[in-house]
C-alpha positions as a Python dict, from the first residue, in 0.01 Angstrom:
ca = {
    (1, 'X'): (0, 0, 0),
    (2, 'X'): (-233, 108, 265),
    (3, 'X'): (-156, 284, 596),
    (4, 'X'): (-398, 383, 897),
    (5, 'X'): (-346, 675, 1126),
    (6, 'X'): (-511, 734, 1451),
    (7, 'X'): (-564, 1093, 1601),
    (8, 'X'): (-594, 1240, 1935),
    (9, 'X'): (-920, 1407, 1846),
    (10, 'X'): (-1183, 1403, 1632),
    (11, 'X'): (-1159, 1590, 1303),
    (12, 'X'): (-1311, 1875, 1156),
    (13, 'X'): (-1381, 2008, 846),
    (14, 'X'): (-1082, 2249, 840),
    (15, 'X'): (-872, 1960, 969),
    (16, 'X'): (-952, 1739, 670),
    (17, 'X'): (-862, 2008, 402),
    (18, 'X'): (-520, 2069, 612),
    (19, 'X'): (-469, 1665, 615),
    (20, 'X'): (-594, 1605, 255),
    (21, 'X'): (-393, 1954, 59),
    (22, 'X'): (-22, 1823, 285),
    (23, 'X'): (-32, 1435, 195),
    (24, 'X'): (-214, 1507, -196),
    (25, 'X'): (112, 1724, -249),
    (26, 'X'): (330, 1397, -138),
    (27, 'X'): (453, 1241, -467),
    (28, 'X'): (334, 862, -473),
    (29, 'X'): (-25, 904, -247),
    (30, 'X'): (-289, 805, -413),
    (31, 'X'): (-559, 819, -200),
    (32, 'X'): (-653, 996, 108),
    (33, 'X'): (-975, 845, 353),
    (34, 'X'): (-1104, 1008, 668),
    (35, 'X'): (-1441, 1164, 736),
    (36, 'X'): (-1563, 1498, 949),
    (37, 'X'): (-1606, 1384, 1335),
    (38, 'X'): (-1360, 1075, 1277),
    (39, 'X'): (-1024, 967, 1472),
    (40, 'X'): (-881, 767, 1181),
    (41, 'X'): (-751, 821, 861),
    (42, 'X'): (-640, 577, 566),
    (43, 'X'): (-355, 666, 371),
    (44, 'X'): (-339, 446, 18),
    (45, 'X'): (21, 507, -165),
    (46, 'X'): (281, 376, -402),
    (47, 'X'): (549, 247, -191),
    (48, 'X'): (813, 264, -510),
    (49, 'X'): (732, 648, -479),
    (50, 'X'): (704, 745, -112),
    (51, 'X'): (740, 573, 271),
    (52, 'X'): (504, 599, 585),
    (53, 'X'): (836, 823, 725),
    (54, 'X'): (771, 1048, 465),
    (55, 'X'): (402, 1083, 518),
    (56, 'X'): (418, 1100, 894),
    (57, 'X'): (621, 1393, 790),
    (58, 'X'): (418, 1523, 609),
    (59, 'X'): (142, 1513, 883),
    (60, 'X'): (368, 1683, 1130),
    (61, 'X'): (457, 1920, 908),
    (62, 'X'): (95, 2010, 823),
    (63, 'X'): (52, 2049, 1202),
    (64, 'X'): (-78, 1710, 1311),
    (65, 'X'): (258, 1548, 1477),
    (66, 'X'): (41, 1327, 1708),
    (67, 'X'): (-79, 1111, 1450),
    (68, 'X'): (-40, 750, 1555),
    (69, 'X'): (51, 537, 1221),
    (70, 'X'): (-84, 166, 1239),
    (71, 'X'): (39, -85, 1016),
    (72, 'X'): (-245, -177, 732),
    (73, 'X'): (-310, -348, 379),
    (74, 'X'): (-26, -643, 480),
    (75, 'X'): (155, -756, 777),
    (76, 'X'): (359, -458, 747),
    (77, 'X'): (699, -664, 752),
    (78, 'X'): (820, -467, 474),
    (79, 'X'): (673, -96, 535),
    (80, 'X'): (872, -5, 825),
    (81, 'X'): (538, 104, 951),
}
């Protein structure tokens, strides 16, 4: 499953290693896509392992609260997204 989150602001380097070290210790993400200067990230995970709740936790926990989840990779019907 893929999910796409929007930020406030535009990210920076030190942003991205803060984003990428709290969702790469979230059991079940696989993946984790955003770039220096960008508002979005892409979050690719195993569903069976972990939710969008518990990633948008992990975000907020990691300092990053306002991140805006979209729904991505389906319809999102079954996500919760």
């Amino acid at each position: 499953m893929q999910h796409d989150f929007q930020f406030s602001a535009p990210l920076a380097f030190a942003d991205i290693e803060r984003l990428t070290s709290a969702l790469c210790a979230v059991p079940g993400v696989r993946g984790v896509d955003l770039e220096p200067g960008g508002r979005q990230m892409q979050v690719e995970f195993d569903e069976g392992a972990t939710s969008t709740q518990a990633i948008t936790a992990a975000l907020a926990g990691a300092g990053y609260a306002e991140a805006r989840g979209e729904r991505g990779g389906c319809c999102g019907g079954c996500c919760g997204g």
